[in-house]
C-alpha positions as CSV (number, residue, x, y, z in Angstrom):
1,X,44.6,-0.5,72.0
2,X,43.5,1.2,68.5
3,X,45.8,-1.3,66.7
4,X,44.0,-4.4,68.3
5,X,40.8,-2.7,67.9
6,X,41.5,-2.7,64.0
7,X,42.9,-6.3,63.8
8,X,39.8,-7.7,65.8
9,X,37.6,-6.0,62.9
10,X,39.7,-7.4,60.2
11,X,39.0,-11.1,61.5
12,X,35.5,-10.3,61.8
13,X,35.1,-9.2,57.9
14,X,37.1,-11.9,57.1
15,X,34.7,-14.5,58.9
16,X,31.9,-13.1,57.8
17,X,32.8,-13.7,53.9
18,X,33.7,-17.3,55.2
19,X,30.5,-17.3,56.3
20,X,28.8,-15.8,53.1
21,X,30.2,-18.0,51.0
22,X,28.2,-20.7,52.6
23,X,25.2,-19.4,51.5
24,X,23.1,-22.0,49.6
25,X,21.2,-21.3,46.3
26,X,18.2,-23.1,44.4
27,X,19.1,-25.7,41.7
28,X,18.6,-28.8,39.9
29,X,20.9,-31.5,38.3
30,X,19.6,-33.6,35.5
31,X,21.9,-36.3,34.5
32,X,21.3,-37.9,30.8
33,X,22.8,-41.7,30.7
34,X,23.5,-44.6,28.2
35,X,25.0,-41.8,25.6
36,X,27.3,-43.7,23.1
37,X,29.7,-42.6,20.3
38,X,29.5,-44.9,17.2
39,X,32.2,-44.1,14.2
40,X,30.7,-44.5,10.3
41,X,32.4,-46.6,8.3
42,X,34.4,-45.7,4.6
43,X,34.2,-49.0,2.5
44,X,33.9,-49.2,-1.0
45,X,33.8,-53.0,-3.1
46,X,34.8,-52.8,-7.1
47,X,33.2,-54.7,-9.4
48,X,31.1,-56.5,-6.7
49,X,34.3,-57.6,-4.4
50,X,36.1,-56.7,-1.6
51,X,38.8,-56.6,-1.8
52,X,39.7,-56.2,-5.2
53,X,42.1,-58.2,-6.4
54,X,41.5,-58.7,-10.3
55,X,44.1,-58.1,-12.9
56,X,43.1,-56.8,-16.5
57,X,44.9,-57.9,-19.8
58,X,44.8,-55.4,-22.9
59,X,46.9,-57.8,-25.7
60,X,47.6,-57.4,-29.3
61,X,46.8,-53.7,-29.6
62,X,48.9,-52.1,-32.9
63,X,48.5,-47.9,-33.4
64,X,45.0,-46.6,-33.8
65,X,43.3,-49.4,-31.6
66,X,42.0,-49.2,-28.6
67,X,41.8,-51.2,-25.2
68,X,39.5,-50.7,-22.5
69,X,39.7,-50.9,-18.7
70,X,35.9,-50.6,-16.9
71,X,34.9,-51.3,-13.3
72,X,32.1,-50.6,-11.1
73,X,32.8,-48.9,-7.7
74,X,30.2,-49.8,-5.0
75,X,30.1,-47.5,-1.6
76,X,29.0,-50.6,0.5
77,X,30.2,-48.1,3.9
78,X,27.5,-46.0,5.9
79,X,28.3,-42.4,4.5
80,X,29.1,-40.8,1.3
81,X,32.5,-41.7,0.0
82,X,34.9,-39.1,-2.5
83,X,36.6,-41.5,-4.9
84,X,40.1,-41.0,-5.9
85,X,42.6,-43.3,-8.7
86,X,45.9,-43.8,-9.4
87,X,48.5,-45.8,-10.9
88,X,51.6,-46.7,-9.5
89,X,54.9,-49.3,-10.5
90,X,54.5,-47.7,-14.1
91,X,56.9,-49.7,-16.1
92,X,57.6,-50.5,-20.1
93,X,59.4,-53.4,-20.8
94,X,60.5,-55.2,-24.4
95,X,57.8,-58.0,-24.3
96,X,58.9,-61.3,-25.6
97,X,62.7,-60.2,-27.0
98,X,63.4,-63.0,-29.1
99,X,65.1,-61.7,-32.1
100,X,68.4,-61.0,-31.3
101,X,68.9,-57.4,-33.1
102,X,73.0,-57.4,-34.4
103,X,71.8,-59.8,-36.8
104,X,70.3,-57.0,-38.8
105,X,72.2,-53.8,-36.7
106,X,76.2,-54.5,-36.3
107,X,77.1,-53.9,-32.2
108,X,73.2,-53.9,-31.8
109,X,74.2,-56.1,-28.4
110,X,70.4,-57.2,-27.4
111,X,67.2,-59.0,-28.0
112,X,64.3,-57.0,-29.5
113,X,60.4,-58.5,-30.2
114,X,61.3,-58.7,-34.2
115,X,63.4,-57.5,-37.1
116,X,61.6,-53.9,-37.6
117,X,61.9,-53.2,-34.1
118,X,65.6,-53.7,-34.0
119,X,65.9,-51.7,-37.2
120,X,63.9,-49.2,-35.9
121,X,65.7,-48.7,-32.9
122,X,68.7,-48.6,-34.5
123,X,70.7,-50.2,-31.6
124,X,69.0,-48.4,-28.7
125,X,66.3,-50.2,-26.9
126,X,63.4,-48.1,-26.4
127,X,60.7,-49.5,-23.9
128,X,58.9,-46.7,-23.1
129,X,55.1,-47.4,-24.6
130,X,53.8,-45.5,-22.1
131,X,54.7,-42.5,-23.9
132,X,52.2,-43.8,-26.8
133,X,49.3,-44.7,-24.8
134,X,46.6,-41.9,-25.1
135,X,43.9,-42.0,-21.6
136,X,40.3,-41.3,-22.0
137,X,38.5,-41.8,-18.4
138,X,35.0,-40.4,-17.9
139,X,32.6,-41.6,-14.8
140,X,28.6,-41.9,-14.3
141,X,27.0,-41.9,-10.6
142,X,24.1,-43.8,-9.3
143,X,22.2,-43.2,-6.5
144,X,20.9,-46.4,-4.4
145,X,17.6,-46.4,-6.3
146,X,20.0,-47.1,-9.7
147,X,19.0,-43.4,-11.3
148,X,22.0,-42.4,-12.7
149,X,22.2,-38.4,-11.4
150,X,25.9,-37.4,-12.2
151,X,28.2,-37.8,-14.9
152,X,31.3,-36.1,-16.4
153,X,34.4,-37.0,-18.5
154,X,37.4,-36.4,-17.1
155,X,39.7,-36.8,-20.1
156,X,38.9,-37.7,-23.7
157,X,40.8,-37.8,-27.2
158,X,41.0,-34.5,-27.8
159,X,42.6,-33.7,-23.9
160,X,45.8,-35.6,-26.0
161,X,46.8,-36.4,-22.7
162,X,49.2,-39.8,-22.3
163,X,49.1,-42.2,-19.2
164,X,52.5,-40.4,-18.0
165,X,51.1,-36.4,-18.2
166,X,48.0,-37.9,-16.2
167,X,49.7,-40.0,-13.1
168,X,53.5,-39.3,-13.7
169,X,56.9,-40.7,-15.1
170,X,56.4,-43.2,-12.3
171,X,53.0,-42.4,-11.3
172,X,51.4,-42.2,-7.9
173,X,49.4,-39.0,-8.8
174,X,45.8,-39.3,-8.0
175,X,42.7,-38.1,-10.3
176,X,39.6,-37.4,-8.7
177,X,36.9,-39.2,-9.9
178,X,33.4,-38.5,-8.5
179,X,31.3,-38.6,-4.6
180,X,29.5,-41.8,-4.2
181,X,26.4,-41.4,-2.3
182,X,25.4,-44.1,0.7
183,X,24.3,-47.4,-1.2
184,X,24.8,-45.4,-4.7
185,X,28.0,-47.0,-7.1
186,X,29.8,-45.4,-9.9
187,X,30.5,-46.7,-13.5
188,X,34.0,-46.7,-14.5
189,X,35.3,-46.3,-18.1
190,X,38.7,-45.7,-19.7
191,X,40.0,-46.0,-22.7
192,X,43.6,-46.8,-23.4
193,X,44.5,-45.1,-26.9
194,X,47.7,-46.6,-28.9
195,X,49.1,-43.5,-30.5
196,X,48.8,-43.8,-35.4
197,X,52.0,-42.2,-34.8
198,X,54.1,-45.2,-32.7
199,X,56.4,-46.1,-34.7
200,X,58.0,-50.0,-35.4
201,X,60.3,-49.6,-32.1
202,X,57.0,-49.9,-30.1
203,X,56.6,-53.7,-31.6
204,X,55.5,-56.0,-28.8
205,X,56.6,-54.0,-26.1
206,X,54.5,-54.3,-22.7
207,X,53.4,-51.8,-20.2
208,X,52.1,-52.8,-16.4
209,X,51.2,-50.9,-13.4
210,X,49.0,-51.1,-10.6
211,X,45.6,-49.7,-10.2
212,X,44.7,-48.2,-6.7
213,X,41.0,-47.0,-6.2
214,X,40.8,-45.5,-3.0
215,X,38.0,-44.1,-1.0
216,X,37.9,-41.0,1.2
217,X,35.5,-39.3,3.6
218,X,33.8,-35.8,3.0
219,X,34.7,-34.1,5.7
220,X,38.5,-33.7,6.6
221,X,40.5,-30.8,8.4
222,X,38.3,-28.6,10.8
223,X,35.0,-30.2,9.5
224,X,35.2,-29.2,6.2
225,X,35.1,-30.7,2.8
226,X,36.1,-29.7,-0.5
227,X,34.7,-29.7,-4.1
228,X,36.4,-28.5,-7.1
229,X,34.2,-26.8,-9.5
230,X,35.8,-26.7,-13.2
231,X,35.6,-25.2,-16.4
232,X,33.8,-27.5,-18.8
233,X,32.4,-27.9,-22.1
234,X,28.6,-28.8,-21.4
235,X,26.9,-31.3,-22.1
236,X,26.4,-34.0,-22.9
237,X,30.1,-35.2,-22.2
238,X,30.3,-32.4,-19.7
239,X,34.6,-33.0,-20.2
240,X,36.4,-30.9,-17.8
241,X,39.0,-28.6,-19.9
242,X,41.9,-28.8,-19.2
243,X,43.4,-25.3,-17.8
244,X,44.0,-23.3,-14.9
245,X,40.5,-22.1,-14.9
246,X,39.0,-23.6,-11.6
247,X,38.1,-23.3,-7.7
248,X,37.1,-25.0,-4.9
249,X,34.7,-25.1,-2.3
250,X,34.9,-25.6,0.9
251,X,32.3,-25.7,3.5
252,X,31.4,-27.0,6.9
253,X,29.3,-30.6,6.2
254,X,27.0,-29.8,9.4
255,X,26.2,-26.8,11.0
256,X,23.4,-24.5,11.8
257,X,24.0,-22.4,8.5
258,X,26.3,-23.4,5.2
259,X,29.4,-21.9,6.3
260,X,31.9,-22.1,3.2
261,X,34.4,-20.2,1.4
262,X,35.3,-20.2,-2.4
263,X,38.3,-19.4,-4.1
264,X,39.4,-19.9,-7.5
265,X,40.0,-18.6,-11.3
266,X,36.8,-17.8,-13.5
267,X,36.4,-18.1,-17.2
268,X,35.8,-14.1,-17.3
269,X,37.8,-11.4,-16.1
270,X,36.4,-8.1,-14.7
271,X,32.8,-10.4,-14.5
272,X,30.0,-10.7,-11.8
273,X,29.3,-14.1,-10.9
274,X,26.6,-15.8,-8.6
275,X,27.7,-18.8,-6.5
276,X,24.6,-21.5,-6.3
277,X,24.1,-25.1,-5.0
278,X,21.2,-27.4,-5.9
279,X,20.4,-30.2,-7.8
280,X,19.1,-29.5,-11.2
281,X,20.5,-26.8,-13.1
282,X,17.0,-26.7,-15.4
283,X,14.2,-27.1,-13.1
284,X,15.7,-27.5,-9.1
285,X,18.3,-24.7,-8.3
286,X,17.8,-24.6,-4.9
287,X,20.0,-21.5,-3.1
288,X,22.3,-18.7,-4.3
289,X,24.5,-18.7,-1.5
290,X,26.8,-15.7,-2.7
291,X,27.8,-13.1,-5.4
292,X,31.4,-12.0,-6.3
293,X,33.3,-10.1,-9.0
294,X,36.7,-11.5,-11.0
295,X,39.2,-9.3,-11.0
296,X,41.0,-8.6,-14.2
297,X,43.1,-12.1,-13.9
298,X,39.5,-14.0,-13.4
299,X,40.6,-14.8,-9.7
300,X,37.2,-14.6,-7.0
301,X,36.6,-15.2,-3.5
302,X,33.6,-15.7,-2.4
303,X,32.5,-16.9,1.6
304,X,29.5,-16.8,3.4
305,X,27.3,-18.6,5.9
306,X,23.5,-19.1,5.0
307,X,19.9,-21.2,5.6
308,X,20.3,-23.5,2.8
309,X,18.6,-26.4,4.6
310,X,20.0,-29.8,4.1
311,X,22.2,-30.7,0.8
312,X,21.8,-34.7,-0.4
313,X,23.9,-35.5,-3.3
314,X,23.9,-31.7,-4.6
315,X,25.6,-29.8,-7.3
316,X,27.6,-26.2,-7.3
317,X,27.9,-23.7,-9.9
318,X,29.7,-20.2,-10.6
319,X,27.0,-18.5,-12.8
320,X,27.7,-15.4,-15.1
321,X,25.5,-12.9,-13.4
322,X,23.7,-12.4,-16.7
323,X,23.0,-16.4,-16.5
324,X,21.3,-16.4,-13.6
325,X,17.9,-14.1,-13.3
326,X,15.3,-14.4,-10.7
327,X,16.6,-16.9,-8.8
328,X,17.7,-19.8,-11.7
329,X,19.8,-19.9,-14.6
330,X,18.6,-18.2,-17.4
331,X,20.3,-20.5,-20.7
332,X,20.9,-17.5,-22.9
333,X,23.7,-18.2,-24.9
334,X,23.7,-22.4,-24.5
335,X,25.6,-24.1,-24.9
336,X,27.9,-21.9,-26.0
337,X,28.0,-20.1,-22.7
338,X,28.5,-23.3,-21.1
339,X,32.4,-22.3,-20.8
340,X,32.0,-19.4,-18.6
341,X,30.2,-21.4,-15.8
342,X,32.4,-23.1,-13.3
343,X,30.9,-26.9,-12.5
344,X,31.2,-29.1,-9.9
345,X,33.6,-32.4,-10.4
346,X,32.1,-34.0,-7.3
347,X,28.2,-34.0,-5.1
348,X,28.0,-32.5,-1.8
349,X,26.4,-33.2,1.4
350,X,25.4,-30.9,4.4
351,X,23.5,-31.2,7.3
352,X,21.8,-28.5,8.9
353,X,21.2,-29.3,12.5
């Protein structure tokens, strides 16, 4: 009888929390409808077409001259586009090789352009002009007003740098050229140095390749994007030196605060530097958004999250902490100090929501 007695009361508790858990509560549903998911689009047009299919000839050019290569880079898509160019199928060849070179070098067993090539060459065939072409490429940005508000050269004469050391043997290597802002378009321009010092077995040699211009999107992995802020030698050129002296930012492109994180090389070692974003290093710095020290290699990390409202088309600096006094950049030292700021190679958008 005591055993029943306790198995009755064990279905009893057990009903009634079957019971309790029928118990009915105050609420509400509200139900939102017609919500819709629409992608941006990416879609730049060069030199007012798209596609681009134009080919560019650069004839008759003997050492010292110079050939140019401009275009103008439209970003006809709905958001702001980072720009990116290459060249690929690099290849020399002998040109028109109508002299036929044992005529003037015994088992010389080919065709050259002329006589001083084939002399020159001594009875080895060397096509590679590429080697003797010096690149100059610098950029300008436009918003969709047509103000020009960004500019920077990205190689010049004195970088000494050949088509090859800039895209490769073969190329395929990609050089960052700029962010295009909605509607904005950027101006092109590059200069194709032949080398004083090529000699007579570069006569009427050729050199193609392809030109690739392609367009990406700021933000990529985990919602953020990235901008590279170099060492450079001020204006007006603003040319980006070329050295291991760099960083780059990366930082969420919507968010409730600018989360980011820096990390790179500074120009001085064992140096406080202030990490700002705005858009007009004389009169419109907007936010410092973090302070760091170098350690004594020049490397600094930097992250942070803070209220810098939105960012349209804005710039990034690492400021000496002496440069930078009561909330701007204080110029003592310009330009000559200009090389121990870090500047951006690119704008950058965020939206605080």
């Amino acid at each position: 009888m005591k055993n029943i007695t306790k198995s009755l009361l064990m279905i009893t508790a057990v009903a009634a929390l079957a019971i309790g858990g029928t118990v009915a509560y105050f609420s509400d549903t509200e139900t939102s409808t017609g919500n819709t998911f629409t992608a941006g689009t990416i879609d730049i047009a060069i030199d007012g077409t798209n596609p681009w299919t134009k080919s560019y000839t650069v004839g008759d050019l003997k050492p010292g001259e110079t050939g140019y290569i401009n275009f103008d880079i439209s970003n006809v898509g709905a958001n702001p586009v980072n720009v990116l160019k290459t060249l690929t199928s690099i290849a020399g060849t002998g040109g028109a090789e109508t002299y036929v070179c044992n005529r003037v070098v015994p088992n010389a067993n080919y065709s050259a352009s002329s006589e001083p090539e084939c002399v020159e060459e001594n009875g080895t065939a060397k096509d590679d002009v590429a080697s003797q072409i010096i690149y100059d490429l610098s950029v300008e940005v436009y918003n969709s007003a047509g103000a020009k508000i960004w500019w920077q050269s990205i190689y010049t004469d004195a970088d000494d740098m050949k088509l090859t050391d800039v895209y490769g043997p073969d190329g395929g290597n990609y050089v960052a050229l700029g962010m295009i802002p909605v509607g904005g378009h950027m101006k092109v321009t590059q200069s194709y140095h032949f080398s004083e010092d090529a000699g007579n077995e570069y006569q009427g040699d050729k050199l193609s390749f392809d030109i690739t211009i392609k367009g990406d999107q700021l933000t990529q992995e985990n919602g953020y994007a990235q901008a590279v802020l170099e060492n450079k030698t001020g204006p007006s050129a603003w040319d980006v030196i070329q050295d291991d002296i760099k960083g780059t930012l990366s930082y969420k492109t919507n968010g409730s605060g600018f989360e980011y994180s820096f990390t790179g090389k500074a120009p001085l070692n064992d140096h406080g530097y202030v990490l700002a974003v705005g858009y007009d290093a004389n009169t419109d710095v907007d936010k410092q958004i973090g302070t760091g020290t170098t350690d004594s290699s020049g490397s600094i990390t930097i992250s942070g999250n803070v209220n810098t409202g939105d960012l349209t088309n804005a710039k990034a600096w690492l400021v000496p902490t002496e440069n930078w006094v009561g909330g701007t950049i204080n110029w003592n030292g310009w330009p000559a100090s200009a090389s121990n700021f870090l500047w951006e190679t690119g704008l950058i958008n965020y939206d605080q929501n």
